[in-house]
DRENNU-256448 format. One record per residue: residue number from 1; residue in three letters; x, y, z of N, C-alpha, C in turn. Coordinates in Angstrom, 3 decimals. Atoms other than C-alpha are relative to their C-alpha. Example, Ala and Ser with C-alpha at 12.3 -4.5 7.8 and 13.67 -1.06 7.14 Angstrom:
BEGIN
[pt 1; "ALA"; [0.890; -1.190; 0.000]; [12.300; -4.500; 7.800]; [0.900; 1.200; 0.000]],
[pt 2; "SER"; [-0.820; -1.190; -0.060]; [13.670; -1.060; 7.140]; [-0.770; 1.090; 0.730]],
***
This chain:
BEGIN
[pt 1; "UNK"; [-0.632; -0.264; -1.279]; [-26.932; 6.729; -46.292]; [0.865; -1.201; 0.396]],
[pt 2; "UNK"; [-1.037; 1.497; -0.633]; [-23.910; 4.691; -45.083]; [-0.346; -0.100; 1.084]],
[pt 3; "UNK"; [0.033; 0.561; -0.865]; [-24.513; 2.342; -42.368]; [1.079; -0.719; 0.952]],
[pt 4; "UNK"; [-0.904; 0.496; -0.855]; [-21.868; 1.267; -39.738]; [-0.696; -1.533; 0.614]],
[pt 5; "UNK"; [0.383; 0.913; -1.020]; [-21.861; -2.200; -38.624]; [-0.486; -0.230; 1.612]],
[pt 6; "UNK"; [-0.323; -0.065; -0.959]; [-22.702; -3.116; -35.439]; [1.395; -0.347; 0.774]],
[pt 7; "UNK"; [-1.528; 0.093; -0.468]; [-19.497; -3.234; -32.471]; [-0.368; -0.683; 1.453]],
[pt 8; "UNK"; [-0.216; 1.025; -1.702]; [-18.927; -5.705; -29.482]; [1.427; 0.651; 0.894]],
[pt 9; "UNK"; [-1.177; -0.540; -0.643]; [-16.452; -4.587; -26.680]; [-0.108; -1.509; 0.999]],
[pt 10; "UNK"; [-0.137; 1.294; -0.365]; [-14.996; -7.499; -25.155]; [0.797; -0.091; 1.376]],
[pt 11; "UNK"; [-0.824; -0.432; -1.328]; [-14.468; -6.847; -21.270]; [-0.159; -0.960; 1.154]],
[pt 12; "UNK"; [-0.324; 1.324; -0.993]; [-13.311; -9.474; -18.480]; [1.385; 0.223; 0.621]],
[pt 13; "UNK"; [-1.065; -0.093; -0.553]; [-10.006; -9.721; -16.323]; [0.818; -0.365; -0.733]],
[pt 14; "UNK"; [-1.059; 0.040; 0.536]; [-6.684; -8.891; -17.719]; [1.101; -0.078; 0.511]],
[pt 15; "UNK"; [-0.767; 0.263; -0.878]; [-4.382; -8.027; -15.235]; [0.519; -1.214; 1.037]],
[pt 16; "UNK"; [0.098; 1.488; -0.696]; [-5.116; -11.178; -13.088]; [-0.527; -1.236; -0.166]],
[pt 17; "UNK"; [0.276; 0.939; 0.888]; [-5.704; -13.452; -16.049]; [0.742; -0.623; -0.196]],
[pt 18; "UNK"; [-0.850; 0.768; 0.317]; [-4.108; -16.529; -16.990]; [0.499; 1.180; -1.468]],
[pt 19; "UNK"; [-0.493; -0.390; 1.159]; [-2.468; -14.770; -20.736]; [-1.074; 1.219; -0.588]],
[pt 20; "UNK"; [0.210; -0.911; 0.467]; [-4.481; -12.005; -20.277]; [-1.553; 0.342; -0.333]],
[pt 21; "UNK"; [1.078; 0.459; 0.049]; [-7.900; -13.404; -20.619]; [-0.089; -0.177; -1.831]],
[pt 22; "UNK"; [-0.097; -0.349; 1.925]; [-7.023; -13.616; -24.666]; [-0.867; -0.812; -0.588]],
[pt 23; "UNK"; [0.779; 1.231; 0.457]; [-8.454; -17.381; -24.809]; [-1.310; 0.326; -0.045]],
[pt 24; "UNK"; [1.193; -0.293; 0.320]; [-12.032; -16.445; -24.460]; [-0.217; 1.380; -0.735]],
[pt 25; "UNK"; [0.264; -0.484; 0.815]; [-11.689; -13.614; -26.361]; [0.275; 0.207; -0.978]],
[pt 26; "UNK"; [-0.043; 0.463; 1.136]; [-10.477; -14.782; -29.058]; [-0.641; -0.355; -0.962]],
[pt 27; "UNK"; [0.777; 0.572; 0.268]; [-12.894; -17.368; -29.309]; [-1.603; 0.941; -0.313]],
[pt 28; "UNK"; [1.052; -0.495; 0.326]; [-15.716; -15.080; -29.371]; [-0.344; 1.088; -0.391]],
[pt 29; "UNK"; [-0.553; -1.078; 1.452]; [-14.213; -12.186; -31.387]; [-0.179; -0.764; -1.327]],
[pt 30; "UNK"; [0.246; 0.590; 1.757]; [-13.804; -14.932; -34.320]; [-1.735; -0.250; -0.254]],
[pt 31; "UNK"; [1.749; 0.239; 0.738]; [-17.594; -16.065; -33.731]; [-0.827; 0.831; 0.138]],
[pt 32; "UNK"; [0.922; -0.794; -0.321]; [-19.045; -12.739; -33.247]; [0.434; 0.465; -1.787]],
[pt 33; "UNK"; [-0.230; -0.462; 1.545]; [-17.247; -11.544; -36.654]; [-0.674; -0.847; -1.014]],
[pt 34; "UNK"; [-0.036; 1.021; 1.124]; [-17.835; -14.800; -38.636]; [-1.841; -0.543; 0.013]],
[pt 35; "UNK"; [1.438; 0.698; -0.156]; [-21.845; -15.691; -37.374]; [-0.797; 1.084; -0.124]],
[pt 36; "UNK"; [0.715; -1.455; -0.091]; [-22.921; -11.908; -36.436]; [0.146; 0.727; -0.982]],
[pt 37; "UNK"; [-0.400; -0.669; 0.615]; [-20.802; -10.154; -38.790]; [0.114; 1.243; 0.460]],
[pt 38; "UNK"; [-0.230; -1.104; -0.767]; [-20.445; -7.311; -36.302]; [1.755; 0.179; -0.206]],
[pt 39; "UNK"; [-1.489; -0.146; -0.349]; [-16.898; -5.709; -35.591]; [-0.180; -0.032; 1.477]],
[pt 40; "UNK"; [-0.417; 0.535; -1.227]; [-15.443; -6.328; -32.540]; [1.255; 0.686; 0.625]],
[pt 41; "UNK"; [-1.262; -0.606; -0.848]; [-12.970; -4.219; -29.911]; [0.038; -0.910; 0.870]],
[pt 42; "UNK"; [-0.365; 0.358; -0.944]; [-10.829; -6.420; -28.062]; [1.301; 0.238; 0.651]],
[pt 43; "UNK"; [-1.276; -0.963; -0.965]; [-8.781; -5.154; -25.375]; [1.428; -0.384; 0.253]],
[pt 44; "UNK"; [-1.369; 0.901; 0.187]; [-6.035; -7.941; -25.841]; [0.748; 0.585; -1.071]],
[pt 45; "UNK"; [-0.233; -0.311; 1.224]; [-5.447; -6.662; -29.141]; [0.555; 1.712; -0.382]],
[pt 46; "UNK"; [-0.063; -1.661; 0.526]; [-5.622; -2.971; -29.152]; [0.970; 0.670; 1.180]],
[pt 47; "UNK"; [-1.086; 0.122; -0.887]; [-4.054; -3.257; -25.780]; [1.619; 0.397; -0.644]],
[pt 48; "UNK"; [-1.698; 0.025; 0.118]; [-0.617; -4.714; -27.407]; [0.328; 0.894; -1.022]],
[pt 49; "UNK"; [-0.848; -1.020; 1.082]; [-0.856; -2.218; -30.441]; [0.437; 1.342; 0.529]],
[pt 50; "UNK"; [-0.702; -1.114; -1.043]; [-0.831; 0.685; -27.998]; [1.365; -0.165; 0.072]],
[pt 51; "UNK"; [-1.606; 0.012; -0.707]; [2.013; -0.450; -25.899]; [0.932; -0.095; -0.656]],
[pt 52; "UNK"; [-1.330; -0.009; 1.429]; [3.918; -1.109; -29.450]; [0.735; 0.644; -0.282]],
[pt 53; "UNK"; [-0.612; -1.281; 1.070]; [4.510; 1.766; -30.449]; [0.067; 1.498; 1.902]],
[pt 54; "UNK"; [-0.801; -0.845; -0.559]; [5.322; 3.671; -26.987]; [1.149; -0.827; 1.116]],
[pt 55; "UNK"; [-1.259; 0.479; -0.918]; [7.237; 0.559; -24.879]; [-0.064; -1.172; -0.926]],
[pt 56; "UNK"; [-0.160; 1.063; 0.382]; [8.175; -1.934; -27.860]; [0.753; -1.240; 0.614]],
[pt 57; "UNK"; [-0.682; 0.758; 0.136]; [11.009; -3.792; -26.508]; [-0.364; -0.076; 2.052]],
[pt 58; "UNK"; [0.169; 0.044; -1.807]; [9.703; -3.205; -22.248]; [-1.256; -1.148; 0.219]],
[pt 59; "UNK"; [1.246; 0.937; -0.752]; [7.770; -5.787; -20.246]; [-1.246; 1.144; 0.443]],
[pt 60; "UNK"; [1.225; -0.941; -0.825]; [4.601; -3.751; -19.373]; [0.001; -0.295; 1.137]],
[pt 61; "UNK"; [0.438; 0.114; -1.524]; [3.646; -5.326; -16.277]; [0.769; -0.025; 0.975]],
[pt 62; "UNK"; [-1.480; -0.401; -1.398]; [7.370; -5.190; -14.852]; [0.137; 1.507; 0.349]],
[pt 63; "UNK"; [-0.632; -1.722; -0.260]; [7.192; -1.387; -15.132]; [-0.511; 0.343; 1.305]],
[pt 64; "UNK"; [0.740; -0.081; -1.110]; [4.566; -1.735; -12.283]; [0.871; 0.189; 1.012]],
[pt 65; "UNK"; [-1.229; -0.446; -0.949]; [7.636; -2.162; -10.011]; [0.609; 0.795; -0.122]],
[pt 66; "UNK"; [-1.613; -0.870; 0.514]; [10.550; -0.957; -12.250]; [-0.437; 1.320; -0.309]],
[pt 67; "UNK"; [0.009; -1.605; 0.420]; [9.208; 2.425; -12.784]; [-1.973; 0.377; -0.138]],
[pt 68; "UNK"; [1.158; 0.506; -0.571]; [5.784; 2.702; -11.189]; [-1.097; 1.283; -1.199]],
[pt 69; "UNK"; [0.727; -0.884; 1.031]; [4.958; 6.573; -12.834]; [0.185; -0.304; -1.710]],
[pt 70; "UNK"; [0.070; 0.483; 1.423]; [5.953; 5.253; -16.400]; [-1.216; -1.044; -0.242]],
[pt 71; "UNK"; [1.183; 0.768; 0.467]; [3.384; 2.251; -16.090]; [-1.334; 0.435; 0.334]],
[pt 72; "UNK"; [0.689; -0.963; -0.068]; [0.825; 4.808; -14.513]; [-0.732; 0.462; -1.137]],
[pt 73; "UNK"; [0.443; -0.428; 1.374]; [0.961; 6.924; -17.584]; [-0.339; -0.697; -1.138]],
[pt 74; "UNK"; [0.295; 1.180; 1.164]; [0.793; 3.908; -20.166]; [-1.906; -0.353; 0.321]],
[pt 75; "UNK"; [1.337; 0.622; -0.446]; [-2.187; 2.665; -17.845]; [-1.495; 0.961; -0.440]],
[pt 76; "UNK"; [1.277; -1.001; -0.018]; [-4.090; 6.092; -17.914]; [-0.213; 0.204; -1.499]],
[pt 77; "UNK"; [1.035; -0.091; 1.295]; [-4.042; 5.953; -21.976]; [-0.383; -0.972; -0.301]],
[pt 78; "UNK"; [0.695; 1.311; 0.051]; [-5.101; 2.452; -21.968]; [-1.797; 0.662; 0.575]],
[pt 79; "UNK"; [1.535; 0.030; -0.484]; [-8.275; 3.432; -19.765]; [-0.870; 1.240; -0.927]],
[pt 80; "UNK"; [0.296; -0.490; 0.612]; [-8.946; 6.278; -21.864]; [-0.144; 0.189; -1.711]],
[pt 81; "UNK"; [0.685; 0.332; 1.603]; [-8.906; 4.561; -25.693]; [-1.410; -1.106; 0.558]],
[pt 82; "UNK"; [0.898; 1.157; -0.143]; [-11.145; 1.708; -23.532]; [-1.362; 0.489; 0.310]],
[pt 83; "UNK"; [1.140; -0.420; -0.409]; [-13.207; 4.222; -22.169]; [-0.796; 0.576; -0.950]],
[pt 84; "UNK"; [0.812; -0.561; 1.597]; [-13.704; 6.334; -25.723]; [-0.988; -1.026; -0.705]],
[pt 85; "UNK"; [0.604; 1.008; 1.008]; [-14.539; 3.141; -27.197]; [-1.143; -0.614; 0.448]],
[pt 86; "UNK"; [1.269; 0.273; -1.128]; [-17.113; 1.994; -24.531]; [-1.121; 1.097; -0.324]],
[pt 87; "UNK"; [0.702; -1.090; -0.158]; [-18.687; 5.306; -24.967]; [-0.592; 0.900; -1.319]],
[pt 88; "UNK"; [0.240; -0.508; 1.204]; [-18.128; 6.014; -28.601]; [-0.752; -0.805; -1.200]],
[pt 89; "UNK"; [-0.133; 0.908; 1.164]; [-18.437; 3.043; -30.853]; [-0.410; -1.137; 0.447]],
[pt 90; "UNK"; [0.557; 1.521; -0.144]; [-19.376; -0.206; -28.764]; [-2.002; 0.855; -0.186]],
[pt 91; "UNK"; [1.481; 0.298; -0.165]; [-23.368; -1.285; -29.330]; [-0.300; -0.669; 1.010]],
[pt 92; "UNK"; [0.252; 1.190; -1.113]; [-22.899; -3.996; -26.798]; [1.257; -0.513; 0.562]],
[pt 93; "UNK"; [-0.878; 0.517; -1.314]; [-20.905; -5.292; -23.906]; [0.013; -1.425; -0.003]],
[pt 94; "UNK"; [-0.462; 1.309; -0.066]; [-19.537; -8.770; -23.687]; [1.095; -0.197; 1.463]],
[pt 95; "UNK"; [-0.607; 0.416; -1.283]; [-18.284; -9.614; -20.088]; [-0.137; -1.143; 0.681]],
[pt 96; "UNK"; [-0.561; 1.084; -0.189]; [-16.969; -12.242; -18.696]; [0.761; 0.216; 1.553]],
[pt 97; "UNK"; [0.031; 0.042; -1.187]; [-17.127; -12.389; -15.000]; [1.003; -1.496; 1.055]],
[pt 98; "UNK"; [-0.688; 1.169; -0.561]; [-14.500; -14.835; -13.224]; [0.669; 0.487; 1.068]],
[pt 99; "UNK"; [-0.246; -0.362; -1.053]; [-12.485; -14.512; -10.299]; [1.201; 1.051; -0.433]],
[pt 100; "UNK"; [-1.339; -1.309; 0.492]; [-9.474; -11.995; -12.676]; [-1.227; 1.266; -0.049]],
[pt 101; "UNK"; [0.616; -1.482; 0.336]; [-12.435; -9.702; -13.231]; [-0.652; 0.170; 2.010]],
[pt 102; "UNK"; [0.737; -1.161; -1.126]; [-13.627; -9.644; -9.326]; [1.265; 0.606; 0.650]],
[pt 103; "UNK"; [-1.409; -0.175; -0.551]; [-9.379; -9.446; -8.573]; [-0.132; 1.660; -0.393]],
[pt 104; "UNK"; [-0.332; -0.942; 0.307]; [-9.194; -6.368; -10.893]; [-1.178; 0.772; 0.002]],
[pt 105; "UNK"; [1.692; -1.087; -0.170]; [-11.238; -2.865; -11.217]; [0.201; 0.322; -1.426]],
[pt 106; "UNK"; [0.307; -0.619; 1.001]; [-11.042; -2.236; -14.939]; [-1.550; -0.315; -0.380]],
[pt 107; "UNK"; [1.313; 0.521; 0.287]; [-14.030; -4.632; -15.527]; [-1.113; 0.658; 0.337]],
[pt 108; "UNK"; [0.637; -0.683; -0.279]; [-15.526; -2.819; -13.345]; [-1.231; 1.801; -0.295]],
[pt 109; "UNK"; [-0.585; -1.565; 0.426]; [-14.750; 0.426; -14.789]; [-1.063; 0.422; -1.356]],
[pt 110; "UNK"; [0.791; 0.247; 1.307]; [-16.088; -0.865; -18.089]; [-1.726; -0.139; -0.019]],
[pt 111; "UNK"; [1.135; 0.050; 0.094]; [-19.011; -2.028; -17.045]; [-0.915; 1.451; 0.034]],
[pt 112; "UNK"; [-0.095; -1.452; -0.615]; [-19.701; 1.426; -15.017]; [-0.494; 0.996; -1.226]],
[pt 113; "UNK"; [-0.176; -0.553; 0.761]; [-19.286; 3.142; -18.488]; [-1.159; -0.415; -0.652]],
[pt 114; "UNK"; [0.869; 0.791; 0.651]; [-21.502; 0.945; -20.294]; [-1.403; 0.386; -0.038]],
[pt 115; "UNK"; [1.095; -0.863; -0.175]; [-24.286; 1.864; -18.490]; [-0.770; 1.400; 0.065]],
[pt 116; "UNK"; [0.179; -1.617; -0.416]; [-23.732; 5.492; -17.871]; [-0.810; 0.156; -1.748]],
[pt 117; "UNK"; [0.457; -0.042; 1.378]; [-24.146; 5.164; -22.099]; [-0.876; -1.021; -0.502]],
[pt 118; "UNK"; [1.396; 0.928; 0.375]; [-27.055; 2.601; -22.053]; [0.342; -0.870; -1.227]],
[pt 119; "UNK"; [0.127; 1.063; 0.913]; [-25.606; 0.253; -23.911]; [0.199; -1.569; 1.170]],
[pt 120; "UNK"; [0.652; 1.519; -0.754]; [-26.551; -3.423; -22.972]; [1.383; -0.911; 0.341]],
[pt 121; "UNK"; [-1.087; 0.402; -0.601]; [-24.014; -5.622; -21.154]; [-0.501; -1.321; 0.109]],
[pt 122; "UNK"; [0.473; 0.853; -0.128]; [-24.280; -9.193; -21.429]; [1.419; -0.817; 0.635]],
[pt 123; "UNK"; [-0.854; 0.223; -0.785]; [-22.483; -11.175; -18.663]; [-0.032; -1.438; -0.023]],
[pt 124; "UNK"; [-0.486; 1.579; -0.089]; [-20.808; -14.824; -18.985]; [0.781; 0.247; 1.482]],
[pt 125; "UNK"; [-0.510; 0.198; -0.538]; [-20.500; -16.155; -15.844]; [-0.288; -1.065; 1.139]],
[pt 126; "UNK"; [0.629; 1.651; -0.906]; [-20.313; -19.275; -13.449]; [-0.248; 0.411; 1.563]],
[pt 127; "UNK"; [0.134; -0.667; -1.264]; [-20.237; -17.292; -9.929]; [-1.407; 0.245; 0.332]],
[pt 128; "UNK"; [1.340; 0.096; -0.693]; [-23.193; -17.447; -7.723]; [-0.475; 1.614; -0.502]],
[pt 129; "UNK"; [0.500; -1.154; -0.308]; [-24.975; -14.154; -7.963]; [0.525; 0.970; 1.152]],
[pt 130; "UNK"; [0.436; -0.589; -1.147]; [-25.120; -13.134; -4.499]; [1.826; 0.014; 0.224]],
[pt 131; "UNK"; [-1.073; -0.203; -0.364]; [-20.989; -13.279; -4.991]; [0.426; 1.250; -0.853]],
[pt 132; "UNK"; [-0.349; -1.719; 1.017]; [-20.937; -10.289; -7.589]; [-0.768; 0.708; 0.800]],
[pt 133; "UNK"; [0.431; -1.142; -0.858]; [-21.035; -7.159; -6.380]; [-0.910; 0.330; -0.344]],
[pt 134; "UNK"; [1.171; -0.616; 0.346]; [-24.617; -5.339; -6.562]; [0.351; 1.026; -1.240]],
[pt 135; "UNK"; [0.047; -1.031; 1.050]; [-22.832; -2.649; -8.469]; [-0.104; -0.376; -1.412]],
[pt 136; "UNK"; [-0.173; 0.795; 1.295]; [-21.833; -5.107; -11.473]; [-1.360; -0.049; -0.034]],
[pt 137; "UNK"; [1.625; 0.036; 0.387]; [-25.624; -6.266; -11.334]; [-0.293; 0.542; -0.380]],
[pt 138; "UNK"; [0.273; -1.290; 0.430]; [-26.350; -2.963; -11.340]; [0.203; 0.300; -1.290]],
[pt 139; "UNK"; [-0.144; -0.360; 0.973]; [-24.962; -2.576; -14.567]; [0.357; -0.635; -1.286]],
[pt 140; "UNK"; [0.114; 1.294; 0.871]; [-25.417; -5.976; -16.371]; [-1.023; -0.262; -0.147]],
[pt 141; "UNK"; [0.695; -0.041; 0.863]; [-28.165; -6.163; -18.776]; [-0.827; -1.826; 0.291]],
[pt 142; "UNK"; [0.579; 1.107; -0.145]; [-28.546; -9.860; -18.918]; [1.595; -1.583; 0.426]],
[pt 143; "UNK"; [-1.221; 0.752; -0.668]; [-26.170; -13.117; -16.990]; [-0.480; -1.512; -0.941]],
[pt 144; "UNK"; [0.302; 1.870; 0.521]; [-25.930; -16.620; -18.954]; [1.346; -0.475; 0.698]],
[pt 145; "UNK"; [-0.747; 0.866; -0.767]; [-24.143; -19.232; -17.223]; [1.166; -0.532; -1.151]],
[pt 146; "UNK"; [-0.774; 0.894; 1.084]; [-22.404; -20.685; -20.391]; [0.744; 1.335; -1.102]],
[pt 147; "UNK"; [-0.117; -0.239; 1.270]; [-20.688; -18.911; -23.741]; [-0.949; -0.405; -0.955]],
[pt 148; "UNK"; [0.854; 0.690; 0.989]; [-22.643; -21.344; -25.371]; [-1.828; 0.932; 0.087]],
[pt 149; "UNK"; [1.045; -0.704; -0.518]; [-25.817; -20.180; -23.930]; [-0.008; 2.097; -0.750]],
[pt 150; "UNK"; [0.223; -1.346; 0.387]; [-24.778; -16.326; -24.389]; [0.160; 0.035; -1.762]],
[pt 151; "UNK"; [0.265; 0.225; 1.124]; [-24.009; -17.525; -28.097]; [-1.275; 0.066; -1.021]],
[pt 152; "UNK"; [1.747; 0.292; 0.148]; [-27.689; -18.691; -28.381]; [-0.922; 1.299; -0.266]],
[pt 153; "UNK"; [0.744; -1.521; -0.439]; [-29.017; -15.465; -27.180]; [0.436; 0.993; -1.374]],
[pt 154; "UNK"; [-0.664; -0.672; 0.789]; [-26.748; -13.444; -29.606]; [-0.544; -0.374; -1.514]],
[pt 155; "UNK"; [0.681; 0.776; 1.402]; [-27.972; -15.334; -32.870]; [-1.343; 0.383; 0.120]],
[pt 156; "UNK"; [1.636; -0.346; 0.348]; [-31.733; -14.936; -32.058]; [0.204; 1.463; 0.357]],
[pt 157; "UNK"; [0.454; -1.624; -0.128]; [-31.439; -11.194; -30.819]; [0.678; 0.980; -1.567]],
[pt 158; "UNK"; [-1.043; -0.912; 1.089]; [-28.695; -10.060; -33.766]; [-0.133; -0.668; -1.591]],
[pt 159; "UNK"; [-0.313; 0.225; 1.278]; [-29.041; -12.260; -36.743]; [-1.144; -0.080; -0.568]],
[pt 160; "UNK"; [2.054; -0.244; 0.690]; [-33.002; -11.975; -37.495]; [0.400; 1.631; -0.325]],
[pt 161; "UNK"; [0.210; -1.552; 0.282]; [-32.564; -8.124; -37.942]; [1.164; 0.419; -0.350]],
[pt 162; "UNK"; [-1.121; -0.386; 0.839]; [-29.835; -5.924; -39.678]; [1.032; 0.076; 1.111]],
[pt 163; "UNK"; [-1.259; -0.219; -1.093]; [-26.376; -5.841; -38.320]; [0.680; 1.324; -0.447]],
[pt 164; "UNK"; [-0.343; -1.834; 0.175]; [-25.845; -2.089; -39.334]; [-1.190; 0.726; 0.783]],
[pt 165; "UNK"; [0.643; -0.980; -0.344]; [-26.877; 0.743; -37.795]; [0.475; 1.387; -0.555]],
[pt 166; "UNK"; [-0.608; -1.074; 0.773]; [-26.429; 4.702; -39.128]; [1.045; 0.456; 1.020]],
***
């Protein structure tokens, strides 16, 4: 019987991110592939191959002004490969709680999803508690203060036992 790796979804503020929030997920796309050996959806990535191939040569986030129902429709198949993939194919949630994810509602959105499909949500983040909303709580698994820290965690829960599942 073939086994599918396990899959990380890599959700935090984009819209009201310095470059998108790419830097931390970069960083922990390469060390989830290279330590875990899991695959990894990140939304920076799958994001720009979307928009490639239906607005190559357009600013995305100017359409917001310049043509509000064109970036609409772009937006609504963005939330719907993020939401398939949340729902279809992630094992686990990787979020990253800062002040772009309490600005925007995708994070939200994601998380939301996450749980509806019981998969586990593990939340990097330096914000007091009592400043995230109950709902996020609500639907965050476990909070480490550090990367490093949620690193830690990730190694003893994922690399003692197989990283496939059927």
């Amino acid at each position: 019987m073939k086994r599918r790796k396990l899959r990380a979804y890599l959700s935090g503020g984009m819209e009201y991110a310095q470059d998108e929030g790419a830097d931390w997920r970069s960083d922990i796309d390469q060390w989830i592939r290279k330590t875990l050996g899991h695959t990894v959806f990140n939304p920076n990535t799958e994001s720009a191959k979307y928009l490639s191939k239906r607005i190559p040569n357009e600013n995305f986030r100017k359409l917001k002004v310049d043509n509000p129902g064109r970036f609409t429709s772009l937006v609504t198949g963005i939330v719907d490969l993020d939401s398939r993939e949340i729902a279809r194919k992630t094992d686990y949630v990787i979020c990253y709680w800062d002040r772009s994810a309490q600005r925007g509602a995708g994070t939200k959105g994601e998380l939301t999803i996450a749980r509806l499909f019981r998969k586990p949500v593990y939340m990097v983040t330096e914000v007091k508690t009592d400043n995230i909303p109950g709902w996020v709580l609500g639907c965050t698994t476990r909070i480490f203060p550090s990367f490093v820290k949620l690193r830690q965690f990730l190694e003893r829960k994922y690399r003692k036992r197989s990283s496939v599942r059927p």
